[in-house]
C-alpha positions as CSV (number, residue, x, y, z in Angstrom):
1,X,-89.7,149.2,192.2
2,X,-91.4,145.4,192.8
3,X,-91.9,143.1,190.0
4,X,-95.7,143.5,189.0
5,X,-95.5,139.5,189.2
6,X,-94.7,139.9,192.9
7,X,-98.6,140.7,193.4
8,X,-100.3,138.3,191.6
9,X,-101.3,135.4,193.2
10,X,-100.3,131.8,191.8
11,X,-104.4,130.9,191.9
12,X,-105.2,133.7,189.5
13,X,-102.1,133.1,187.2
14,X,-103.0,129.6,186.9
15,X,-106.6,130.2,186.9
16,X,-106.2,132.5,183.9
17,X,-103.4,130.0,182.0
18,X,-105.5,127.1,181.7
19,X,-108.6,128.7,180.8
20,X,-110.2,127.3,177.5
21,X,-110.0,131.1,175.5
22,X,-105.7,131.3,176.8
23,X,-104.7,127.8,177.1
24,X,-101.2,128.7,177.7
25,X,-100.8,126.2,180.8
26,X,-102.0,123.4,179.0
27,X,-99.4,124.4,175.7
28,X,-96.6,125.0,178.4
29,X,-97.3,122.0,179.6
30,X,-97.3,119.7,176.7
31,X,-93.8,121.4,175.8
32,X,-91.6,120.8,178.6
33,X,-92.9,117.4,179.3
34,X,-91.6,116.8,175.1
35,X,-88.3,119.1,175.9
36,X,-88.0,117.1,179.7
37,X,-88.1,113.4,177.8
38,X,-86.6,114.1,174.1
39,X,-82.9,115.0,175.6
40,X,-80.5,113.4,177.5
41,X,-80.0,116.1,180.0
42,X,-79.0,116.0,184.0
43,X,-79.5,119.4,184.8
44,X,-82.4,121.8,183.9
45,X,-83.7,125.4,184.3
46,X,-86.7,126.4,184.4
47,X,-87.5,129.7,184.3
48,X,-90.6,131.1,185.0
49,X,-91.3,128.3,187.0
50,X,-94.4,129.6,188.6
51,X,-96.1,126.5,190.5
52,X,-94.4,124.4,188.9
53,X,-94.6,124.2,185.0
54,X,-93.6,120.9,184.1
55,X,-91.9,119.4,187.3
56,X,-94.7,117.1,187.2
57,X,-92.3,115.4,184.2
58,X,-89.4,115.6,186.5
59,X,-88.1,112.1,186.9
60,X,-85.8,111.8,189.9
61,X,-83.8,109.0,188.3
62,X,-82.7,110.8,185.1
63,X,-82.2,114.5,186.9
64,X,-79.6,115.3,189.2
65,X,-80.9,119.2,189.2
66,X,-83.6,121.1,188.3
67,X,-83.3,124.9,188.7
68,X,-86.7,126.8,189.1
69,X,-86.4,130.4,189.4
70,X,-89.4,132.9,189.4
71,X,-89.6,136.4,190.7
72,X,-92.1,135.3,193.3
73,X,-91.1,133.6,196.4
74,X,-94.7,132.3,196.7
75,X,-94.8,130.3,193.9
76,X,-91.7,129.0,194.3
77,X,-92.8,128.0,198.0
78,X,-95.9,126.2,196.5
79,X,-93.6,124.3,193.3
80,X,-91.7,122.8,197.0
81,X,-95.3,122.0,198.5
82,X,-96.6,120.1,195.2
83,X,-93.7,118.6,194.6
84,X,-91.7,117.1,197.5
85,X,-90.9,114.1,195.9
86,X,-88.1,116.6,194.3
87,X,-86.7,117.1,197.6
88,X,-82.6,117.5,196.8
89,X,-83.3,117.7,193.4
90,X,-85.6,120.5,192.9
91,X,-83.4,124.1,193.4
92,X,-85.5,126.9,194.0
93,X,-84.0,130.4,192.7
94,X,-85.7,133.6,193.9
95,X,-85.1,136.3,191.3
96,X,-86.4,139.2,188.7
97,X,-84.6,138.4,185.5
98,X,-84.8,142.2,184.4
99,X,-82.1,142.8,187.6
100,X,-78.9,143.4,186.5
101,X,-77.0,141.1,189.3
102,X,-78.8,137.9,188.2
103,X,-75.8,137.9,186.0
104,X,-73.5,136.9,188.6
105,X,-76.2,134.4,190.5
106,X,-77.0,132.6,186.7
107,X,-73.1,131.9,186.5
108,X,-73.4,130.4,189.8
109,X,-76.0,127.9,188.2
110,X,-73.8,127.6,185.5
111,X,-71.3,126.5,186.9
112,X,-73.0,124.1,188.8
113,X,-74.3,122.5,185.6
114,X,-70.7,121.9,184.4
């Protein structure tokens, strides 16, 4: 059985997010740009990356990796088009974090990290 967020485009996820009455984009935003900048981190995953929440705070200089993983392979397609000044930092992750073998790919992430 697909992912229900397999089908829904990244327009009308964002679209809905940021409007006034949700907001959530705009709060998501705020936090990882905080979370990006208050630690001294190399390596970051974000999931539920969509189209990109919060690569725009990416700085190549202080990352060496950033993970993005989403279910949908479209929005992770679009985070690479927005954002090609991540090119060989930015790691794009294809996978539904209710499938049981993302276990075994999130180790593999892991152990990149450390």
């Amino acid at each position: 059985m697909k992912n229900p967020w397999e089908e829904i485009s990244l327009t009308d996820y964002e679209n809905h997010m940021s409007l006034d009455s949700v907001y959530q984009l705009q709060t998501m935003n705020e936090m990882m740009k905080e979370q990006l900048n208050e630690y001294k981190i190399k390596t970051v995953i974000i999931l539920g990356v969509a189209g990109g929440n919060g690569l725009e705070h990416i700085d190549k200089d202080k990352f060496e990796t950033v993970f993005g993983v989403d279910v949908n392979q479209k929005y992770l397609d679009e985070c690479i088009n927005r954002y090609p000044e991540l090119s060989g930092v930015f790691k794009a992750i294809c996978a539904d974090l209710l499938n049981d073998d993302l276990q075994f790919r999130t180790q593999i992430c892991l152990s990149q990290i450390f």
